[in-house]
C-alpha positions as CSV (number, residue, x, y, z in Angstrom):
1,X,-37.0,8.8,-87.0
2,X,-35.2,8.3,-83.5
3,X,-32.7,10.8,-82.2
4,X,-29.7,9.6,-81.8
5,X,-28.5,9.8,-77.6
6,X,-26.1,11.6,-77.0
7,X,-22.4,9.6,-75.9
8,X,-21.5,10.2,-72.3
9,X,-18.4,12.1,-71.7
10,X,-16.1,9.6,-70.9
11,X,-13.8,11.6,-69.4
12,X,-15.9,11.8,-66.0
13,X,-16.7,8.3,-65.1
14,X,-16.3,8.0,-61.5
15,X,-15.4,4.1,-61.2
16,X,-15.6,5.0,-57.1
17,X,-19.6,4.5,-58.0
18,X,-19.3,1.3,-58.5
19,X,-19.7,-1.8,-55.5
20,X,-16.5,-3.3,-57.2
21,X,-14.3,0.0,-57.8
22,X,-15.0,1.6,-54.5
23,X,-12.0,0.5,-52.1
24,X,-9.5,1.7,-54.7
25,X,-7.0,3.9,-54.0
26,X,-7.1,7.4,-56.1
27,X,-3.9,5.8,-57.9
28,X,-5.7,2.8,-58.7
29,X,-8.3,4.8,-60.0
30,X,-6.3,6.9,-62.4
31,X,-4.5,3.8,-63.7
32,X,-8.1,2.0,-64.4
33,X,-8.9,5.4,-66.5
34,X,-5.4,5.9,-68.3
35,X,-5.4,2.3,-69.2
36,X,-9.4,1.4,-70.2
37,X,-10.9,0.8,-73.6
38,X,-14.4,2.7,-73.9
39,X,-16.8,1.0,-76.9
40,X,-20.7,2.0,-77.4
41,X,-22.9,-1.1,-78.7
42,X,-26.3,-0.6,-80.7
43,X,-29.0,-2.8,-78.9
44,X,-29.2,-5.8,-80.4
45,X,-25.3,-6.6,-81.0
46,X,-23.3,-9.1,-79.0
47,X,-20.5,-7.8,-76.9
48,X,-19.0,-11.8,-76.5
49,X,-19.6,-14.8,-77.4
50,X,-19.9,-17.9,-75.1
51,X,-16.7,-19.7,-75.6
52,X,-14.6,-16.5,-76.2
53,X,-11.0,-15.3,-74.4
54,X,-11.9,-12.5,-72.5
55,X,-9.1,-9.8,-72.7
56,X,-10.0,-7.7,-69.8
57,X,-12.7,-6.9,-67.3
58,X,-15.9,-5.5,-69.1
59,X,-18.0,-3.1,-67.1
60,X,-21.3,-1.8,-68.3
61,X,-21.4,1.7,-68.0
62,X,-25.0,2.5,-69.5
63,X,-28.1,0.4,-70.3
64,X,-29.2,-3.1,-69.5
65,X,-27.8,-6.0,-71.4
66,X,-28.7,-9.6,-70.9
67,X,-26.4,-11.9,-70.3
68,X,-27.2,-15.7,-71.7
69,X,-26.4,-19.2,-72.3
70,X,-27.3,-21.1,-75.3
71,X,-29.2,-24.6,-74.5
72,X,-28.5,-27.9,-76.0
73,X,-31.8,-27.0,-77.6
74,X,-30.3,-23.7,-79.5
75,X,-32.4,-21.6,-76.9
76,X,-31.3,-18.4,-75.1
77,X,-31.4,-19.4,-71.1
78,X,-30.9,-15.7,-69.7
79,X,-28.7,-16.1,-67.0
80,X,-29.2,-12.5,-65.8
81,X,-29.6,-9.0,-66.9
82,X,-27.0,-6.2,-66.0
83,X,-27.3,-2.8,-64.7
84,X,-24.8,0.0,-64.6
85,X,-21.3,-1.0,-63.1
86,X,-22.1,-4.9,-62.9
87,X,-18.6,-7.0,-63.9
88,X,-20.0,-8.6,-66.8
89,X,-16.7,-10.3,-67.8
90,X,-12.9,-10.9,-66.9
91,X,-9.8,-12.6,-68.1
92,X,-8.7,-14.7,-65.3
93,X,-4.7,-15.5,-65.2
C-alpha cells in the first residue's frame, strides 16, 4: 500500500521562482496569490482537454505532466513534458 504524499503548504509558494513570475512587482505577486485557484491531480487524470476554453493561466507547481495532441490516427503525439513552474495553459483575450 503507497503512502499517500503529503500536500504542499500552499501558503508559501514563491511565484518569484519561476522564469515567468520573476519581474513582478511584490504587489503583483500578492494579487497572483490572493486571486489563484490551487487543485492537486492523481497521475493519470486529465487537467484539459484539447479543444477546451481555458479560464486562466495554469502553472504546474509539482510533478511532470505530459502535454499531448491527439493524431488523426487517435494517437497521443506528446508535444512536451512539463516541469515545475512551466505555463502549461492560458486564456488569451
Amino acid at each position: 500500500m503507497k503512502k499517500k504524499q503529503e500536500d504542499p503548504d500552499i501558503e508559501i509558494i514563491d511565484f518569484t521562482d519561476s522564469p515567468i513570475f520573476k519581474h513582478l512587482t511584490p504587489d503583483e505577486v500578492e494579487r497572483i496569490s490572493r486571486d489563484r485557484i490551487v487543485s492537486f491531480y492523481n497521475k493519470g487524470t486529465y487537467i484539459y482537454h484539447e479543444g477546451n476554453r481555458i479560464g486562466g493561466c495554469y502553472v504546474l507547481m509539482n510533478g511532470i505532466i505530459k502535454i499531448f495532441k491527439t493524431g488523426i490516427d487517435g494517437k497521443e503525439q506528446i508535444i512536451r513534458f512539463a516541469k515545475p513552474f512551466d505555463l502549461i495553459g492560458f486564456f488569451q483575450y
